[in-house]
C-alpha positions in Angstrom: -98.2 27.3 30.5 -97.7 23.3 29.4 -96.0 22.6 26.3 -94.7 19.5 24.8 -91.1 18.4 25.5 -89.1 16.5 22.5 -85.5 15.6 23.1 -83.6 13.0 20.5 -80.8 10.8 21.9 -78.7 12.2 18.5 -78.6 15.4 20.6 -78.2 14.0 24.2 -77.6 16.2 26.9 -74.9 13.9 28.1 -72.5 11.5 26.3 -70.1 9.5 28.3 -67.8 7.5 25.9 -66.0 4.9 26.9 -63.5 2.0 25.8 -65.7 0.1 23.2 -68.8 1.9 23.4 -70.8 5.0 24.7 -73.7 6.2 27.1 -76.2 9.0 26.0 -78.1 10.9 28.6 -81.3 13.0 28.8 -83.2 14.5 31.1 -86.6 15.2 30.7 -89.7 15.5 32.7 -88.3 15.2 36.1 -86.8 12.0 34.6 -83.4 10.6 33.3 -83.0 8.2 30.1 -80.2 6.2 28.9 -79.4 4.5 25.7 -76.0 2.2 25.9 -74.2 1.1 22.7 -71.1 -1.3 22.4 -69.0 -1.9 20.0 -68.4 -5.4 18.7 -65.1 -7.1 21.3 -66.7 -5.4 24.2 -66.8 -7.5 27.5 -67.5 -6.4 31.0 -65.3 -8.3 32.7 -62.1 -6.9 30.0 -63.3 -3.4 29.8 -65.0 -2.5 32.9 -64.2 -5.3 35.6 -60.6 -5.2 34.9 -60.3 -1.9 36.4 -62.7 -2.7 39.3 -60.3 -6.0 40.1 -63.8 -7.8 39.4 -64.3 -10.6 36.9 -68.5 -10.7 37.7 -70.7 -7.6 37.7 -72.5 -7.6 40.7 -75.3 -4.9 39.6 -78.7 -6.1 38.4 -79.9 -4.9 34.8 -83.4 -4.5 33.5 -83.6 -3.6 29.6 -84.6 -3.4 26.1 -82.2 -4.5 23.8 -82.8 -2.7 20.3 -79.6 -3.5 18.1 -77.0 -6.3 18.0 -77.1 -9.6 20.0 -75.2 -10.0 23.6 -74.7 -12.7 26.6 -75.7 -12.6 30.1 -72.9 -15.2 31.2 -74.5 -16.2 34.6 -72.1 -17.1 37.8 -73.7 -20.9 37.6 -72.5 -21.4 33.5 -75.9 -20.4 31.9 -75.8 -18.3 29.4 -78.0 -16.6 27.4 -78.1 -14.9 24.1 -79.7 -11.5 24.3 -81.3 -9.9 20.7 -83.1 -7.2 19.4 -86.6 -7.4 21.0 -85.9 -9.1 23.9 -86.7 -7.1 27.7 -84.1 -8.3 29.9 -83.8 -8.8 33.9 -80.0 -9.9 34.5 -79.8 -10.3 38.0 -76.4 -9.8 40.1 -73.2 -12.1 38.9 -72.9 -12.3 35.3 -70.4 -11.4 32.6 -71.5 -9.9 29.6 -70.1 -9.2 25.8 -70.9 -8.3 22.5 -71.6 -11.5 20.4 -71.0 -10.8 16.4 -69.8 -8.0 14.5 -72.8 -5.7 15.0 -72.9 -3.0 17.3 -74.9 -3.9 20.4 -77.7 -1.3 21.5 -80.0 -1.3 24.2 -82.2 1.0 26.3 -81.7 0.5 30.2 -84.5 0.7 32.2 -84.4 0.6 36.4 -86.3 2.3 39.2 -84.2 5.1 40.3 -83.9 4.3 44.2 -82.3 0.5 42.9 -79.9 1.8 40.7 -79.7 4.5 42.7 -78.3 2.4 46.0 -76.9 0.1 43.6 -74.4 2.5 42.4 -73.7 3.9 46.3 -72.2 0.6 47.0 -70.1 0.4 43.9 -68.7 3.4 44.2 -67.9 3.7 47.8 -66.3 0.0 47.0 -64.1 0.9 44.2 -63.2 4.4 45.5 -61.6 2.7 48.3 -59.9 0.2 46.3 -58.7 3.5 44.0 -60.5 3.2 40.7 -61.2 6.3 38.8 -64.7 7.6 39.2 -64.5 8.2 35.4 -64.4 4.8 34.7 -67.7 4.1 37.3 -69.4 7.4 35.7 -70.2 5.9 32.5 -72.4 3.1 33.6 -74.2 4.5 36.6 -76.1 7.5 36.8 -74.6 10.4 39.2 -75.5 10.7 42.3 -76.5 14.1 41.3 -79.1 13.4 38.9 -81.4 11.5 40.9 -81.5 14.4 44.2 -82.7 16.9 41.3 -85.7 18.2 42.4 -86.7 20.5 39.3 -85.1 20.7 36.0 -84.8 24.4 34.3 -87.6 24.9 32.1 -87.0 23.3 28.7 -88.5 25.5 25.2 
């Protein structure tokens, strides 16, 4: 029997909150969605890089910001001013932070198998340099979720 799906991101099936700002997670349709929300003082390189011993991310971001403004700090000085609108590709060595006193929000968007293999080589890094997966957990999707093969049925 087919029947329409509805899930809201108010009632995620996962929240993963963090310092600064918070992930929401749901599955649906064989898929998994994100929406990522920071608090105004976030930075990467202060509140995620710190514990990584990192002061560039070195992951690639595609994205629609929704709320708030942001920087993509590039390695070679550019930066630019992300804002509520705007689809984003961020490649690899960048900083990032909240610009403003609004909360920034954004929807990320990435083909599974990239972020996928993208967080495989983060996390075997950082485990053997000792972070907390905890702290990894919050910005890239478990390994788990992406070898799902079914979800339960959802009513």
């Amino acid at each position: 029997m087919l029947h329409v799906i509805l899930k809201q991101f108010e009632t995620a099936d996962e929240v993963r909150s963090f310092e600064k700002g918070k992930f929401e997670v749901i599955h649906i349709g064989g898929m998994t969605l994100g929406r990522a929300s920071y608090e105004p003082g976030w930075k990467w390189s202060d509140h995620v890089g710190k514990a990584l011993g990192q002061t560039i991310c070195h992951v690639e971001h595609v994205g629609i910001v929704v709320s708030g403004r942001a920087t993509a700090a590039m390695e070679g000085g550019k930066i630019v001013e992300l804002k509520p609108g705007d689809i984003f590709h961020i490649p690899p060595g960048h900083d990032s932070w909240v610009v403003g006193d609004e909360p920034y929000g954004l929807y990320p968007l990435h083909g599974r198998e990239r972020l996928c293999a993208q967080s495989q080589r983060l996390m075997r890094v950082s485990l053997m340099r000792g972070v907390p997966t905890a702290i990894l957990e919050v910005f890239f999707f478990h390994e788990s979720e992406h070898a799902r093969q079914t979800q339960p049925a959802e009513t």
